[in-house]
C-alpha positions as CSV (number, residue, x, y, z in Angstrom):
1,X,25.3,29.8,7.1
2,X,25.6,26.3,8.7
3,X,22.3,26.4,10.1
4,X,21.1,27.3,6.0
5,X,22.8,24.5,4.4
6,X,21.4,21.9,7.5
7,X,18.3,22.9,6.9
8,X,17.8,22.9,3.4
9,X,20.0,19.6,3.0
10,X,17.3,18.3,5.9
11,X,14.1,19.7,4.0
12,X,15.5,17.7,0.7
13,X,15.9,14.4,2.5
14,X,12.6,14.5,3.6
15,X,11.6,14.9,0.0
16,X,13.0,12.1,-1.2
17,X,11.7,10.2,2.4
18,X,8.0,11.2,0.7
19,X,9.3,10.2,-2.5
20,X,9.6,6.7,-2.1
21,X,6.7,4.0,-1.8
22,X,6.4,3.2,1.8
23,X,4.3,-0.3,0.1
24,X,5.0,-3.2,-2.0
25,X,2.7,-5.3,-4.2
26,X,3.9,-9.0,-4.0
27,X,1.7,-10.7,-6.4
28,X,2.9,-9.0,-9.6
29,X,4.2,-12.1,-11.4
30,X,3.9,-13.1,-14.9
31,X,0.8,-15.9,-13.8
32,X,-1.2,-13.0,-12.0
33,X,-4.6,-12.3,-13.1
34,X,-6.2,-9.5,-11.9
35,X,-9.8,-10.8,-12.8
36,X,-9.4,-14.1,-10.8
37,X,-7.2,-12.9,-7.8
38,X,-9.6,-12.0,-4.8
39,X,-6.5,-11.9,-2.3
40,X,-4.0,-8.8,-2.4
41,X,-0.5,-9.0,-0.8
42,X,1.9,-6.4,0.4
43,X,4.5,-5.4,2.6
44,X,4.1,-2.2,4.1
45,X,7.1,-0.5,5.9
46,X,7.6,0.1,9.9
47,X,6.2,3.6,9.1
48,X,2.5,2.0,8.9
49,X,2.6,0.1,12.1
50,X,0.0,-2.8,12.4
51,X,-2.1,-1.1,14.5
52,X,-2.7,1.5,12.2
53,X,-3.4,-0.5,9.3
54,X,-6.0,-2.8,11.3
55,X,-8.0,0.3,12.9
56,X,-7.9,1.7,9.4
57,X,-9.2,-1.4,7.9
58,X,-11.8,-2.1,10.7
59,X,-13.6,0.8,8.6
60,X,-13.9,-1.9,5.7
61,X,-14.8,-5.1,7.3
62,X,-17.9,-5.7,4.9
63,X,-15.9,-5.6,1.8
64,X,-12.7,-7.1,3.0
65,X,-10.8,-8.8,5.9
66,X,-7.0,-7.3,6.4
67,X,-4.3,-10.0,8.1
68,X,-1.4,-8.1,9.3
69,X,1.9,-10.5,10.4
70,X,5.1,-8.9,11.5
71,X,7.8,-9.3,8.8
72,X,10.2,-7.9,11.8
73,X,12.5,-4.8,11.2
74,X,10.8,-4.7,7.7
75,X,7.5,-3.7,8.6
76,X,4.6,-6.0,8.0
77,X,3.1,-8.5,6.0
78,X,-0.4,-7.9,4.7
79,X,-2.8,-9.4,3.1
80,X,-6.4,-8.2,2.1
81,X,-9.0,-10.6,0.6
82,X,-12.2,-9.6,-0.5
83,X,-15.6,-11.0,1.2
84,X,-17.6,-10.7,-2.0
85,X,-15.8,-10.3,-5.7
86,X,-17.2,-7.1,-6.5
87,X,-16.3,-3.8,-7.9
88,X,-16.9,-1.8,-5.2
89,X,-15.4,-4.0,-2.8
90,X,-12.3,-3.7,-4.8
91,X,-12.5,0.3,-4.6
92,X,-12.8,0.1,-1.4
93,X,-9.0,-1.1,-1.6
94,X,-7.8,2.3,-2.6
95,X,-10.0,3.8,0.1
96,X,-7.7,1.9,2.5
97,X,-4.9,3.7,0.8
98,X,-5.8,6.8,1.3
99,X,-6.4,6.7,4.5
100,X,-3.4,5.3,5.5
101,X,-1.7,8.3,3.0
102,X,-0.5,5.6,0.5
103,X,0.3,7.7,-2.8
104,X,2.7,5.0,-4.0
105,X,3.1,1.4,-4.5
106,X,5.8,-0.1,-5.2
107,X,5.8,-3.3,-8.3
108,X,9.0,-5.2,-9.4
109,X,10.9,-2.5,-8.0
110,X,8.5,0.3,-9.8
111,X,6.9,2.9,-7.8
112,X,3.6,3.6,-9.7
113,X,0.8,5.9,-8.4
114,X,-2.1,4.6,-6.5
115,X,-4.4,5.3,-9.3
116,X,-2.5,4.0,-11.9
117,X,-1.5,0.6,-9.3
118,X,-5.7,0.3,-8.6
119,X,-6.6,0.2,-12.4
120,X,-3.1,-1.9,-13.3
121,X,-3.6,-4.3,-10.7
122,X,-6.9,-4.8,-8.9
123,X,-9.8,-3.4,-10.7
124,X,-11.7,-5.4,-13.1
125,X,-12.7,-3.5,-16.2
C-alpha cells in the first residue's frame, strides 16, 4: 500500500512540476510596446541550462541573436533581439519555444500559454 500512495503522491508532484512556467517575461510593464520593442527578455529556470538554449538558438541566427548570462541558482538571463523587425523573424521566437518545450510563460506572476504570450506580447498585428 506504501509503495501505492508514494507513487501516486510522486506522479502528482510531477504534475504540478509540468504545470508551472519554467520562463519569465521581464518586459511586461505598463510603458512596453510590443510594436516598437525589437529586444525580448526572460529568465529561464536551471531546468534549460545555457547550453541548451544557445545550441537551440544557433538554429535561428538569421532572425535573431540569443545572449544567455547566468542569473546563478536562478537559472539564466536571456535576451533575444531581432536582426531585422519582421514578422517572421518574430515567429521564429515561438519556434525557439518549442523546441526548448516551453508551453508556458510566465507575466506579472501569470502563467499564460505560449500562443496566447506570442500574440499578447511579441507579434505585431
Amino acid at each position: 500500500m506504501k509503495k501505492i500512495l508514494g507513487l501516486v503522491a510522486g506522479l502528482m508532484m510531477a504534475a504540478f512540476t509540468f504545470g508551472q512556467s519554467t520562463i519569465a517575461f521581464t518586459d511586461a510593464t505598463d510603458s512596453y510596446n510590443k510594436k516598437a520593442t525589437t529586444s525580448f527578455n526572460f529568465i529561464f529556470s536551471p531546468t534549460h541550462t545555457a547550453e541548451d538554449i544557445t545550441s537551440n538558438a544557433a538554429y535561428y541566427e538569421s532572425y535573431f541573436t540569443v545572449t544567455v548570462v547566468a542569473a546563478g541558482t536562478g537559472g539564466n538571463t536571456v535576451n533575444i533581439t531581432l536582426v531585422e523587425d519582421n514578422e517572421m523573424a518574430r515567429r521564429v521566437i515561438m519556434r525557439l519555444f518549442v523546441n526548448l518545450e516551453i508551453n508556458e510563460i510566465g507575466v506579472n506572476g501569470t502563467d499564460m500559454e505560449r500562443n496566447e504570450f506570442m500574440t499578447t506580447f511579441i507579434m505585431v498585428d
